[in-house]
N, C-alpha and C positions, 0 to 999 in steps of 0.2 A: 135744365139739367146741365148743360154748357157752359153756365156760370159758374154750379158747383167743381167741375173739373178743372174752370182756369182757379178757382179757387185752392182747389185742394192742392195742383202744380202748386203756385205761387207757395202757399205755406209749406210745404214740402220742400222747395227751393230756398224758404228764410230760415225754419225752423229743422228743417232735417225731419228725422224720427220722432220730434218729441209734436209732431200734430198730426192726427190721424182725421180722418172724417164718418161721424156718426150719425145715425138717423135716430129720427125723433121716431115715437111710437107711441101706442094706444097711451092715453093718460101721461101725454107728453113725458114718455120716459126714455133713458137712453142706457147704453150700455158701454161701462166704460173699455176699451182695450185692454185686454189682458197685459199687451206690451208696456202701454203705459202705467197700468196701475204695476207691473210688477217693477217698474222703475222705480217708483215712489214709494214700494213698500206698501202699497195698499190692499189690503184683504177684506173679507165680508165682515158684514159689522161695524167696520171703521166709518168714523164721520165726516165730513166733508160741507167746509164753510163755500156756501154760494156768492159769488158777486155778481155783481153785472157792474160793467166798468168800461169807456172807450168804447161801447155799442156791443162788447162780448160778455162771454159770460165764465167765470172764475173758478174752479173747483178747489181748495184750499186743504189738505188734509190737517184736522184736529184731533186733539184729546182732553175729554174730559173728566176732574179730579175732583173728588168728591170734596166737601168744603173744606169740613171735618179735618182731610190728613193737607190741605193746602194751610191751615189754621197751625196747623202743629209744625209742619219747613216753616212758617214765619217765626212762631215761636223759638225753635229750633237756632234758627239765622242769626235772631235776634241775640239767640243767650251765648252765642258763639263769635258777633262784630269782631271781635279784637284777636282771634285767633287766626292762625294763618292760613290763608285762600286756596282749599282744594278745588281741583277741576273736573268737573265730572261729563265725560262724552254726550249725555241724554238726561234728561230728566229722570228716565227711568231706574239709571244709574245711579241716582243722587238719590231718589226715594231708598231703593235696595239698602243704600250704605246708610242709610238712617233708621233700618227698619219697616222698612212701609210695604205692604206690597199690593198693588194697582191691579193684578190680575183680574180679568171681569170674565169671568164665567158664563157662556152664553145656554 
């Protein structure tokens, strides 16, 4: 248990707020911080790419886009090359202005 404390100091000291420490539970699960996920924008539902990497282990948040409308931005992209280069904040925002809309209904 004294390991875990110089632990949690230490990354507390390198990392500030952005490391909390979590416990493992039945069916090895965890629970992520409200603080952190509300950092990240993370809400229920949302997916999250796993690593393990440098002996830790990675939480990555993703989204994923059905083929179908990722098929249609290329086509989209494609038939527009030579027109001139808008910039869109989000993916999501770049869907919107082309018509798309990603909403997933849970």
């Amino acid at each position: 248990m004294q390991e875990l404390k110089i632990r949690k100091l230490i990354n507390s000291h390198i990392i500030g707020e952005k490391s909390m420490l979590v416990e493992v539970r039945f069916q090895n699960q965890i629970t992520l911080p409200s603080k952190i996920a509300k950092t990240l924008g993370i809400k229920e539902g949302d997916l999250l790419d796993l690593a393990i990497q440098d002996g830790g282990v990675f939480l990555d948040p993703v989204v994923v886009y059905p083929k179908t409308e990722l098929e249609r931005v290329a086509k989209l992209v494609k038939q527009n090359a030579d027109s001139p280069q808008v910039v869109f904040d989000s993916v999501e925002d770049l869907f919107r202005n082309i018509g798309i809309n990603l909403e997933i209904e849970n």
